[in-house]
mmCIF file as gemmi writes it, N, C-alpha and C atoms, coordinates in Angstrom:
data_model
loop_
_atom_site.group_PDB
_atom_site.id
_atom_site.type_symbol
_atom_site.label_atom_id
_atom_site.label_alt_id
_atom_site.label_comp_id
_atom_site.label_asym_id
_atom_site.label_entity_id
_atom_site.label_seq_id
_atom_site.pdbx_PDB_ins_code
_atom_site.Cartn_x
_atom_site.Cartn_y
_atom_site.Cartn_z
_atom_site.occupancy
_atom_site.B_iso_or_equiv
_atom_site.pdbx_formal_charge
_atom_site.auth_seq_id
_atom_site.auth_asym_id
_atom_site.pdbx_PDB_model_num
ATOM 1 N N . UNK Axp A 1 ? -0.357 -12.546 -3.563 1 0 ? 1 A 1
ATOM 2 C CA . UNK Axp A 1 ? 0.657 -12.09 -2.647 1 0 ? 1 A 1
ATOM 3 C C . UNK Axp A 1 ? 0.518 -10.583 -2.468 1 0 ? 1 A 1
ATOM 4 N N . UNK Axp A 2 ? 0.782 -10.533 -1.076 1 0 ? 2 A 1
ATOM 5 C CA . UNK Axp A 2 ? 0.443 -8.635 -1.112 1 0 ? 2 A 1
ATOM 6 C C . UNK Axp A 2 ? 1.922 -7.929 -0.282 1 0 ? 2 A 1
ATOM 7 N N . UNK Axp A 3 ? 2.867 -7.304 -0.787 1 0 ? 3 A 1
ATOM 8 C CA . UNK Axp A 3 ? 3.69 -6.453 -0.261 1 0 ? 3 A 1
ATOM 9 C C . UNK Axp A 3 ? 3.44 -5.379 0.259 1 0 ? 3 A 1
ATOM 10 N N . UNK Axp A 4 ? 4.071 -4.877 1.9 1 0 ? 4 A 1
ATOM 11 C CA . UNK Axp A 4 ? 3.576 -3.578 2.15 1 0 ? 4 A 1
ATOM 12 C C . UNK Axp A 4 ? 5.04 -2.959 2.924 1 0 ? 4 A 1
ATOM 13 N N . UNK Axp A 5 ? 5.034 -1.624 2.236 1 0 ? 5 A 1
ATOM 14 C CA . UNK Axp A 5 ? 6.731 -0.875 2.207 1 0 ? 5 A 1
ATOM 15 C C . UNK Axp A 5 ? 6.018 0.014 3.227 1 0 ? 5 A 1
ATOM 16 N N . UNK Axp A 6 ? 6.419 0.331 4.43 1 0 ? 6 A 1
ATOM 17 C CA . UNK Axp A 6 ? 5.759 1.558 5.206 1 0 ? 6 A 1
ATOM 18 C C . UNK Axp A 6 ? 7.21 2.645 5.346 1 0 ? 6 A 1
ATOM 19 N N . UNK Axp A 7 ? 6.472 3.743 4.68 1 0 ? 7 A 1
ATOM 20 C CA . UNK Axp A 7 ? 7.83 4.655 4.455 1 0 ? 7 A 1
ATOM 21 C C . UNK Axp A 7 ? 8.187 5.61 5.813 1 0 ? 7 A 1
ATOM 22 N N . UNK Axp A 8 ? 9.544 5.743 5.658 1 0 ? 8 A 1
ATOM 23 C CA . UNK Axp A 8 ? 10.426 6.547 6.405 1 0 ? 8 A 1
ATOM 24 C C . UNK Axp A 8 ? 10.892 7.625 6.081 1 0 ? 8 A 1
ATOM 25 N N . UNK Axp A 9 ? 11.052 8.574 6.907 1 0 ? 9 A 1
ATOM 26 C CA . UNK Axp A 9 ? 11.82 9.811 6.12 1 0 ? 9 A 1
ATOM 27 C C . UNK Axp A 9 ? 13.04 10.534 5.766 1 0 ? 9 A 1
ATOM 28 N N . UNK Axp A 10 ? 13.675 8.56 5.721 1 0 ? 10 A 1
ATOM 29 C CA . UNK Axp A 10 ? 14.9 8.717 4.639 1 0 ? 10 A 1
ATOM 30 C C . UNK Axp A 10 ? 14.869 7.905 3.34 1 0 ? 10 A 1
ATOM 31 N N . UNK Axp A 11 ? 13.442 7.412 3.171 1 0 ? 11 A 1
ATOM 32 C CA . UNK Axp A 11 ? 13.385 6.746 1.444 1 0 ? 11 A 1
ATOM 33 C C . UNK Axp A 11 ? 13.187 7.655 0.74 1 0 ? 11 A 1
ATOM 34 N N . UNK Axp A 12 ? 14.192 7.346 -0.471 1 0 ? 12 A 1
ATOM 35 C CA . UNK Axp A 12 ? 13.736 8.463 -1.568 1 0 ? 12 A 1
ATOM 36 C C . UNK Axp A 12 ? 12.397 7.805 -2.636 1 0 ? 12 A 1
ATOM 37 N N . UNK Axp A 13 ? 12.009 8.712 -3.382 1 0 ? 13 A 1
ATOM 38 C CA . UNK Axp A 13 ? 11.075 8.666 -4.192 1 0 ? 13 A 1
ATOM 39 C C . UNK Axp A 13 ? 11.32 7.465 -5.325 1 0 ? 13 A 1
ATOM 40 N N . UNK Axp A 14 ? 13.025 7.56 -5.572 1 0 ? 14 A 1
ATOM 41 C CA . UNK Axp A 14 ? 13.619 6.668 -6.531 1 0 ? 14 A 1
ATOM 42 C C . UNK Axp A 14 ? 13.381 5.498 -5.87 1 0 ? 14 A 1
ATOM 43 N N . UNK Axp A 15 ? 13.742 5.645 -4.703 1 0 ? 15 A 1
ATOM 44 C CA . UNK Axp A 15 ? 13.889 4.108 -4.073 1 0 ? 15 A 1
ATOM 45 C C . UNK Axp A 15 ? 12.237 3.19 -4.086 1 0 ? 15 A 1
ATOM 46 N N . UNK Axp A 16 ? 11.859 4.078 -3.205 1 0 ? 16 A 1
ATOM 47 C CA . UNK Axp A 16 ? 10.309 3.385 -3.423 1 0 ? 16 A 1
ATOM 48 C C . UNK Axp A 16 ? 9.81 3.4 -4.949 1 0 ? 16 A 1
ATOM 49 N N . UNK Axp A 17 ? 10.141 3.923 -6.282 1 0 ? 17 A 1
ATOM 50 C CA . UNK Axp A 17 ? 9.545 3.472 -7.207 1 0 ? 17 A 1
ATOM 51 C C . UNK Axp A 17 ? 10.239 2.264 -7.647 1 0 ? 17 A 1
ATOM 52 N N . UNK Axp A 18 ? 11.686 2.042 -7.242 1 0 ? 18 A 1
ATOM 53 C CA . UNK Axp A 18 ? 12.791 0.866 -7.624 1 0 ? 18 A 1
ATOM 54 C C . UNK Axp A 18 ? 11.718 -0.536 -6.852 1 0 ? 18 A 1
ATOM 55 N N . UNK Axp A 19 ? 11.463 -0.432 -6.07 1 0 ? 19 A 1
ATOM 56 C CA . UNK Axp A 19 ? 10.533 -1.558 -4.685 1 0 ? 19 A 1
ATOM 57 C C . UNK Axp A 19 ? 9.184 -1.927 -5.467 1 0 ? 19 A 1
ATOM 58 N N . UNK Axp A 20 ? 8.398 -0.788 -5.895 1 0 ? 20 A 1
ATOM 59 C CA . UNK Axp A 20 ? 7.182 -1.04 -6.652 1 0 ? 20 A 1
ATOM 60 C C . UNK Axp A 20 ? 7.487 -1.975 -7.964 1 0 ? 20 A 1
ATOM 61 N N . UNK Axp A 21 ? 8.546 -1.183 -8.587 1 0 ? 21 A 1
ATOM 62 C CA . UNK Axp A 21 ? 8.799 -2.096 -10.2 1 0 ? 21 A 1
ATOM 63 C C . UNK Axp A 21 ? 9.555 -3.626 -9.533 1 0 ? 21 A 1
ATOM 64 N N . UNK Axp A 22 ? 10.348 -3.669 -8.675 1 0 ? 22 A 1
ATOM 65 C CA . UNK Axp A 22 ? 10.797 -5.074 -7.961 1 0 ? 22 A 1
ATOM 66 C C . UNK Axp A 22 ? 9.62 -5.489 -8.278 1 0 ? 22 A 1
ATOM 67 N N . UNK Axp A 23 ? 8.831 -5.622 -6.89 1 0 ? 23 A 1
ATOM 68 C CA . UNK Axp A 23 ? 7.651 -6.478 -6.551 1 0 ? 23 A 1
ATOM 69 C C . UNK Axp A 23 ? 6.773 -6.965 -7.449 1 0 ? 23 A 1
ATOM 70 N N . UNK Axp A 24 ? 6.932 -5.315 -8.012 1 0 ? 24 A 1
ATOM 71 C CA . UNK Axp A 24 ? 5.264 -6.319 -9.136 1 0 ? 24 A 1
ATOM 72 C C . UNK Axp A 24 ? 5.84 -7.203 -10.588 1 0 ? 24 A 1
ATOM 73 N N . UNK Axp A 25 ? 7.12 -6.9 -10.758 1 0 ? 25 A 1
ATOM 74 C CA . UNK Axp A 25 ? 8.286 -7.71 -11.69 1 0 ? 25 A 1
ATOM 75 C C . UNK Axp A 25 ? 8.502 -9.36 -11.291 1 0 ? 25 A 1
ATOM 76 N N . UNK Axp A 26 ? 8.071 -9.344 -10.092 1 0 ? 26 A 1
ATOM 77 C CA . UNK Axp A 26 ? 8.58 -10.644 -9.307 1 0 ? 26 A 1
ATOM 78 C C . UNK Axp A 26 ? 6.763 -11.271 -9.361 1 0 ? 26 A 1
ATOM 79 N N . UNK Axp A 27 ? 5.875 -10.74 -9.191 1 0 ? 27 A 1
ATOM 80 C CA . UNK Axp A 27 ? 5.146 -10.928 -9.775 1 0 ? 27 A 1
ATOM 81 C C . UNK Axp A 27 ? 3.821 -10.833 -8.31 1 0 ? 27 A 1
ATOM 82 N N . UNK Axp A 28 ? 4.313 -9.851 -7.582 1 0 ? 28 A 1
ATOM 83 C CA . UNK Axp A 28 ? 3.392 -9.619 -6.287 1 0 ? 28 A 1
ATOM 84 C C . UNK Axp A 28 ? 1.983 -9.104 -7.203 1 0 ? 28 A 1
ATOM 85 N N . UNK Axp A 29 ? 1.036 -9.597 -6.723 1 0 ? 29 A 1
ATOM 86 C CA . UNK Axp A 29 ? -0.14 -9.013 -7.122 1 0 ? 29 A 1
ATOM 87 C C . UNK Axp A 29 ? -0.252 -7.645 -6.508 1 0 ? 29 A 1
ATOM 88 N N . UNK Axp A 30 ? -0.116 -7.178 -5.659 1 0 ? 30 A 1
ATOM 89 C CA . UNK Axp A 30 ? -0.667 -6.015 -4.693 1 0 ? 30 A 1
ATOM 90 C C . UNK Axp A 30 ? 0.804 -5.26 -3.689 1 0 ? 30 A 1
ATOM 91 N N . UNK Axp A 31 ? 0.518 -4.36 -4.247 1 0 ? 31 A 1
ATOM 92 C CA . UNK Axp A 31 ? 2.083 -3.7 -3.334 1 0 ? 31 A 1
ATOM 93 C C . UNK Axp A 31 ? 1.273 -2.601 -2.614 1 0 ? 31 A 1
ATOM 94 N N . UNK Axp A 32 ? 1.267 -2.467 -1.21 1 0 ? 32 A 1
ATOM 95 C CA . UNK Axp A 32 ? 0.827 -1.253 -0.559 1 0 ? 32 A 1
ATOM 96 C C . UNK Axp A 32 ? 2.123 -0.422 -0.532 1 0 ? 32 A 1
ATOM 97 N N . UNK Axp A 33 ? 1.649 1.303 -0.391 1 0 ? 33 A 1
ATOM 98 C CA . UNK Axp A 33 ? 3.159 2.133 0.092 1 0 ? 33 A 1
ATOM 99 C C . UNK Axp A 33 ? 2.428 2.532 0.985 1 0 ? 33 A 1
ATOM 100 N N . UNK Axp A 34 ? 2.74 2.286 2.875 1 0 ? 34 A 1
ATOM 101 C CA . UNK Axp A 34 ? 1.925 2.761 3.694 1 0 ? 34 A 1
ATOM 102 C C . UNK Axp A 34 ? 2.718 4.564 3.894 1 0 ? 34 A 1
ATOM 103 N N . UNK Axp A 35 ? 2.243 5.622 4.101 1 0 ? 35 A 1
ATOM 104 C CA . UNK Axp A 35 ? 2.654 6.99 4.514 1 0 ? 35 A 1
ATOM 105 C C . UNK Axp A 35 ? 1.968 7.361 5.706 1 0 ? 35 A 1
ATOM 106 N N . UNK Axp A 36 ? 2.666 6.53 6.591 1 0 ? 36 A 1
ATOM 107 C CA . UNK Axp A 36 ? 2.004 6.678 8.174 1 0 ? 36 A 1
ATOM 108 C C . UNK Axp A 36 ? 1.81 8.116 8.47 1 0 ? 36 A 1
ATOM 109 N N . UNK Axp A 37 ? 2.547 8.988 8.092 1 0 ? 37 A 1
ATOM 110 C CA . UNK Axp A 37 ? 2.823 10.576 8.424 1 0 ? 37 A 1
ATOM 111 C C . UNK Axp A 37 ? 1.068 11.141 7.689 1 0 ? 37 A 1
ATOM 112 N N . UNK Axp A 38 ? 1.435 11.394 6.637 1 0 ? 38 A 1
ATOM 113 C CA . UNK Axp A 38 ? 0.073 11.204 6.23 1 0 ? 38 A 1
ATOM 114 C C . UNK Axp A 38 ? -1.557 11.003 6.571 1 0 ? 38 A 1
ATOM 115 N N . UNK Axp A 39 ? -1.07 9.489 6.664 1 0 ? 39 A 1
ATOM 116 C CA . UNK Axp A 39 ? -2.679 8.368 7.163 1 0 ? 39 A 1
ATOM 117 C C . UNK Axp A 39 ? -2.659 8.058 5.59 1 0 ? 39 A 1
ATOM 118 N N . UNK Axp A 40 ? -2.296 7.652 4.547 1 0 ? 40 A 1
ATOM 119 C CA . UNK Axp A 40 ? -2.206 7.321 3.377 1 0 ? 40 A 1
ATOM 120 C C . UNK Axp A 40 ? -2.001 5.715 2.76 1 0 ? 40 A 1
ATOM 121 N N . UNK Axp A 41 ? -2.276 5.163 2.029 1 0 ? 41 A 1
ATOM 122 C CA . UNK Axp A 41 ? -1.636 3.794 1.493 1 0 ? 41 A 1
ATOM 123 C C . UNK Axp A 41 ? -1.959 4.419 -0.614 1 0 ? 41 A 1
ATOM 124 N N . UNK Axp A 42 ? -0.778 4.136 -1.16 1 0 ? 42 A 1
ATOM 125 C CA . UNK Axp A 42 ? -1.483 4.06 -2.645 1 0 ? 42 A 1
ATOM 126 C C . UNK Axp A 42 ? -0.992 2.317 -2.718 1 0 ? 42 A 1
ATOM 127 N N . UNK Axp A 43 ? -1.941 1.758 -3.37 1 0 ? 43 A 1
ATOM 128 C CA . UNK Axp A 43 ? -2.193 0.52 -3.408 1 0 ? 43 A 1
ATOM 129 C C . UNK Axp A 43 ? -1.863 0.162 -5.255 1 0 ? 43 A 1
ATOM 130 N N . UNK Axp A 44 ? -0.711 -0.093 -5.299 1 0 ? 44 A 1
ATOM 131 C CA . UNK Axp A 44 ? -0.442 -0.366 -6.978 1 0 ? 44 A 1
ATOM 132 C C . UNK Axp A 44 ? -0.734 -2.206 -7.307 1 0 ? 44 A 1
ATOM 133 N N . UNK Axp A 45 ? -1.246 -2.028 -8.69 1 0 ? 45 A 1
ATOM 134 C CA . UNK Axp A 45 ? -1.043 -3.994 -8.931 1 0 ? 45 A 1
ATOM 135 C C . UNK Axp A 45 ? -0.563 -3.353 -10.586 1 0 ? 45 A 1
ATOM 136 N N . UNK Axp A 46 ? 0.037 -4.848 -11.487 1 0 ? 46 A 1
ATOM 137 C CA . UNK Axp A 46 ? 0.253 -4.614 -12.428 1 0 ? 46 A 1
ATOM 138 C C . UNK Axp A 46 ? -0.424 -3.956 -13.383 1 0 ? 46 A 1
ATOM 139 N N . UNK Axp A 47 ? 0.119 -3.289 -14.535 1 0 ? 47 A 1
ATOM 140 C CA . UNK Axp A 47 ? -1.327 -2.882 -15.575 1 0 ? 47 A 1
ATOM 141 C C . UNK Axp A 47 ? -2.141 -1.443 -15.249 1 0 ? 47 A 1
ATOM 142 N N . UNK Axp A 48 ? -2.357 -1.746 -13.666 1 0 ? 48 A 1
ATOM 143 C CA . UNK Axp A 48 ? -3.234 -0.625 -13.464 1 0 ? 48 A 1
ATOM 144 C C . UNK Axp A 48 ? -2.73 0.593 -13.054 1 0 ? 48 A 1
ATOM 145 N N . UNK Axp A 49 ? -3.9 1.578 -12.802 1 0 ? 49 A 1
ATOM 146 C CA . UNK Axp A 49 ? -3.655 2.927 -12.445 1 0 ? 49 A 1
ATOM 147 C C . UNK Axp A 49 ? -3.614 2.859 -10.486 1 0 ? 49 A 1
ATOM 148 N N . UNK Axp A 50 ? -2.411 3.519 -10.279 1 0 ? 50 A 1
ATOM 149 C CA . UNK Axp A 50 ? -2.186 3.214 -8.603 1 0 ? 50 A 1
ATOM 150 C C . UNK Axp A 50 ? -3.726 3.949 -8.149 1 0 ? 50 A 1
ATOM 151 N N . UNK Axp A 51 ? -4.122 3.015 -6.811 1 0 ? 51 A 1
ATOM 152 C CA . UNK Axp A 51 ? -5.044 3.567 -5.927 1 0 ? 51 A 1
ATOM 153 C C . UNK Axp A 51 ? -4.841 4.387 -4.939 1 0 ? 51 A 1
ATOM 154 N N . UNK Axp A 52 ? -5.453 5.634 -4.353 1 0 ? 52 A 1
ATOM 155 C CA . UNK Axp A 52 ? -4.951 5.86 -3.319 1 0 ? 52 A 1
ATOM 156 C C . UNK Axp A 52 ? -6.134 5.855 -2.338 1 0 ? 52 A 1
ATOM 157 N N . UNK Axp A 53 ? -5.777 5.593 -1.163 1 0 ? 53 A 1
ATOM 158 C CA . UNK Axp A 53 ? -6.859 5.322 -0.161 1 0 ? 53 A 1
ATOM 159 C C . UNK Axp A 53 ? -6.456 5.98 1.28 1 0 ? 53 A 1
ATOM 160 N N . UNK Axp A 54 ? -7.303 6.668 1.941 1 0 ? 54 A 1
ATOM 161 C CA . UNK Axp A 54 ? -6.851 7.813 2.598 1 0 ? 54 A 1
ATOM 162 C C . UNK Axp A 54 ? -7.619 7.597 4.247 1 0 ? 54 A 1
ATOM 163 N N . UNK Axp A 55 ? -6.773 7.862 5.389 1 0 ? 55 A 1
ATOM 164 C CA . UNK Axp A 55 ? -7.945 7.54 6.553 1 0 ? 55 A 1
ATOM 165 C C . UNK Axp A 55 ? -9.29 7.495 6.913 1 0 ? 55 A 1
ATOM 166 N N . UNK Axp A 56 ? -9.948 8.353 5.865 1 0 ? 56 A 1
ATOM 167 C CA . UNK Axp A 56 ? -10.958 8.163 5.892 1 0 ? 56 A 1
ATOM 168 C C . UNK Axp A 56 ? -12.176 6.941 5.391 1 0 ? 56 A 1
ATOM 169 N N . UNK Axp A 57 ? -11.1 6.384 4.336 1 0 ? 57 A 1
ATOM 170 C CA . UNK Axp A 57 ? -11.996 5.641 3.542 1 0 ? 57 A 1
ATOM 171 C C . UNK Axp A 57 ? -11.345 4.009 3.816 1 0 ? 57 A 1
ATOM 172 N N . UNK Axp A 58 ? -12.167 2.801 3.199 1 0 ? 58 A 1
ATOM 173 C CA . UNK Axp A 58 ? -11.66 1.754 4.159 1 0 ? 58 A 1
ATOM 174 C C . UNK Axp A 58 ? -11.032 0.851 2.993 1 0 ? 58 A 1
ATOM 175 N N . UNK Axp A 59 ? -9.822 0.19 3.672 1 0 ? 59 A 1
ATOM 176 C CA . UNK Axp A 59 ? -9.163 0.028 2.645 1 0 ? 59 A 1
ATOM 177 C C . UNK Axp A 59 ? -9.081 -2.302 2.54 1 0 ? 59 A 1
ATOM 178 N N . UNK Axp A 60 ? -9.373 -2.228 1.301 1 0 ? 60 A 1
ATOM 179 C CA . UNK Axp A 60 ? -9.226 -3.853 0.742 1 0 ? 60 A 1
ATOM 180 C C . UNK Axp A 60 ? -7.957 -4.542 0.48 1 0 ? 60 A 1
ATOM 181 N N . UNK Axp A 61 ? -8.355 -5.322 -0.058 1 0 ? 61 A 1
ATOM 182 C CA . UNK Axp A 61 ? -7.169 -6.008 -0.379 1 0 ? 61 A 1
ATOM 183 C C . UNK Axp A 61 ? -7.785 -7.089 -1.704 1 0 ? 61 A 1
ATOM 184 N N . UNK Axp A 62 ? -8.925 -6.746 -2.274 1 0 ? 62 A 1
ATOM 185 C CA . UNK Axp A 62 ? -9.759 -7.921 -2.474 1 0 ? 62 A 1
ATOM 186 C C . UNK Axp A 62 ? -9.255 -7.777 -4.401 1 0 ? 62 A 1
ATOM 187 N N . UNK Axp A 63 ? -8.877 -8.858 -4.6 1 0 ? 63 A 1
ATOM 188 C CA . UNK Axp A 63 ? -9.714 -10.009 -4.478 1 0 ? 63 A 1
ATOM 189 C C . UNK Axp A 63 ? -8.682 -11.188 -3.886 1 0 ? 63 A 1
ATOM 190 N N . UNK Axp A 64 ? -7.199 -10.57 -3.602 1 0 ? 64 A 1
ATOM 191 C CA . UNK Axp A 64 ? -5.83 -10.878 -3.244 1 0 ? 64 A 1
ATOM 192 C C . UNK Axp A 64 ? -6.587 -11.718 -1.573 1 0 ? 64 A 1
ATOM 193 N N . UNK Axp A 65 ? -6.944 -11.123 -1.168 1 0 ? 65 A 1
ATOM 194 C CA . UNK Axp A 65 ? -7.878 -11.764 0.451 1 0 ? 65 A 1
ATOM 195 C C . UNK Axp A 65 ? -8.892 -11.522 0.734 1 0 ? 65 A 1
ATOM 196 N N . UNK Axp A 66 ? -9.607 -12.292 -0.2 1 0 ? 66 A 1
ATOM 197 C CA . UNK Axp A 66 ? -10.903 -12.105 0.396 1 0 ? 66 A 1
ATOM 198 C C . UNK Axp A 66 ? -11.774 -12.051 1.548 1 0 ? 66 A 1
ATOM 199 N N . UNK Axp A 67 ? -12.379 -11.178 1.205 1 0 ? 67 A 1
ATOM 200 C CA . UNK Axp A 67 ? -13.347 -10.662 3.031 1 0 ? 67 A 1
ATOM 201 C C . UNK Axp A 67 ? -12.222 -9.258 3.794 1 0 ? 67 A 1
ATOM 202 N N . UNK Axp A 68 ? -10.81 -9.195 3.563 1 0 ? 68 A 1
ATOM 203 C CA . UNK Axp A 68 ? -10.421 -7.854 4.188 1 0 ? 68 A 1
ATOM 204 C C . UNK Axp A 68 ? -10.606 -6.726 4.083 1 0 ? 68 A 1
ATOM 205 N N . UNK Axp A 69 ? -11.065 -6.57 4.839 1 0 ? 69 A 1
ATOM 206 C CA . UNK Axp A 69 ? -11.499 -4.978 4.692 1 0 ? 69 A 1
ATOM 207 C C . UNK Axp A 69 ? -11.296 -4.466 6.685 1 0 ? 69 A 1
ATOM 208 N N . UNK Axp A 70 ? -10.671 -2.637 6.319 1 0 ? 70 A 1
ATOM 209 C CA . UNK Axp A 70 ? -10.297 -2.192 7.534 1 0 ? 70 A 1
ATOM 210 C C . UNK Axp A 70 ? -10.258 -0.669 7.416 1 0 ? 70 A 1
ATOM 211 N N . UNK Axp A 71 ? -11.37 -0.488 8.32 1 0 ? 71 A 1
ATOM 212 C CA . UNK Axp A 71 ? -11.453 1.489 8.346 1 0 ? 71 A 1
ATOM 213 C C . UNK Axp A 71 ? -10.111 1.753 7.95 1 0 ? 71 A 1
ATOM 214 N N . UNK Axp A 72 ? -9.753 2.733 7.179 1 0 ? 72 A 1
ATOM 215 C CA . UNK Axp A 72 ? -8.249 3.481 7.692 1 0 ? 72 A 1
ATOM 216 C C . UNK Axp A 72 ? -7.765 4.138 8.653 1 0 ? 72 A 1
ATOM 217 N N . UNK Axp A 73 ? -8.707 4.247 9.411 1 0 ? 73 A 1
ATOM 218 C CA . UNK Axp A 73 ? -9.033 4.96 10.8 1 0 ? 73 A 1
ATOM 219 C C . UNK Axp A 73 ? -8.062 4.162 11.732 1 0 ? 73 A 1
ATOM 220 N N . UNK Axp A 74 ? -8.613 2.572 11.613 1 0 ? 74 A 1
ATOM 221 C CA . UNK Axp A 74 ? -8.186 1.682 12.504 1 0 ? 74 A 1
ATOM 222 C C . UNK Axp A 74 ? -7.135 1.51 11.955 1 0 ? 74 A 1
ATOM 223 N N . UNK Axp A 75 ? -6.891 1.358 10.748 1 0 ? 75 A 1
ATOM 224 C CA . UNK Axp A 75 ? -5.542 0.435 10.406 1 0 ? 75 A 1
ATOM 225 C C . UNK Axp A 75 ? -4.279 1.245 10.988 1 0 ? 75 A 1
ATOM 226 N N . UNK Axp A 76 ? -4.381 2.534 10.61 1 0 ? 76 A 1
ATOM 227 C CA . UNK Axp A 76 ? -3.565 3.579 10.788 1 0 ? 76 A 1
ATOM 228 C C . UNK Axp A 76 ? -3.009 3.461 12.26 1 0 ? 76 A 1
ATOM 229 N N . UNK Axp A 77 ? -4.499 3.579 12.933 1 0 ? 77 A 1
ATOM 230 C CA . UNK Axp A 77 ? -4.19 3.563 14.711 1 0 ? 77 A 1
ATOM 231 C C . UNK Axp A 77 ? -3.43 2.122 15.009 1 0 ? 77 A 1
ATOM 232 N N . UNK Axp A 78 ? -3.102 1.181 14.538 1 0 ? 78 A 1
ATOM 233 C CA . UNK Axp A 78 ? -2.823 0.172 14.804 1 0 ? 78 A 1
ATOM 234 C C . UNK Axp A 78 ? -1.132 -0.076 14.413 1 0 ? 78 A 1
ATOM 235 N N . UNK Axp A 79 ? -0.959 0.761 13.591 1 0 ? 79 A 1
ATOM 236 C CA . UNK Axp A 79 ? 0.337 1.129 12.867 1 0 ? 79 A 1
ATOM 237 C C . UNK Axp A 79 ? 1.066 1.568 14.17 1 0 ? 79 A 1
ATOM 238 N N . UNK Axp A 80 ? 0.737 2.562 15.058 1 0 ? 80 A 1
ATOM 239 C CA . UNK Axp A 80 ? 1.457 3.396 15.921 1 0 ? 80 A 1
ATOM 240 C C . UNK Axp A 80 ? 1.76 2.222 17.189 1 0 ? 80 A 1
């Protein structure tokens, strides 16, 4: 399962870490935090150290869906 929170600039920091510990408590494999402002996603799963992945570089989802993969270039532009 993959969750994705695309932030606004009235979430607080508390709030989106309250959403991360939800999700992955409930037992989401993959939580994106998209930062459209940015061009940003950090990509957290349990256990691990959060990813961050930046417009430039192309961002997965794997092994949660296999085969996705998407410039950040595009994903971003697709956001708007």
């Amino acid at each position: 399962m993959l969750a994705i929170e695309i932030l606004s600039s009235s979430d607080t920091q508390d709030e989106i870490d309250e959403k991360i510990d939800d999700y992955l408590a409930a037992g989401v494999a993959l939580v994106w935090i998209v930062d459209a402002h940015d061009q940003t996603v950090t990509i957290y799963r349990a256990g691990m150290e959060p990813e961050f992945v930046n417009v430039r570089q192309e961002l997965t989802a794997e092994p949660r869906l296999p085969g996705f993969r998407v410039a950040g270039k595009e994903f971003f532009a697709r956001l708007v």
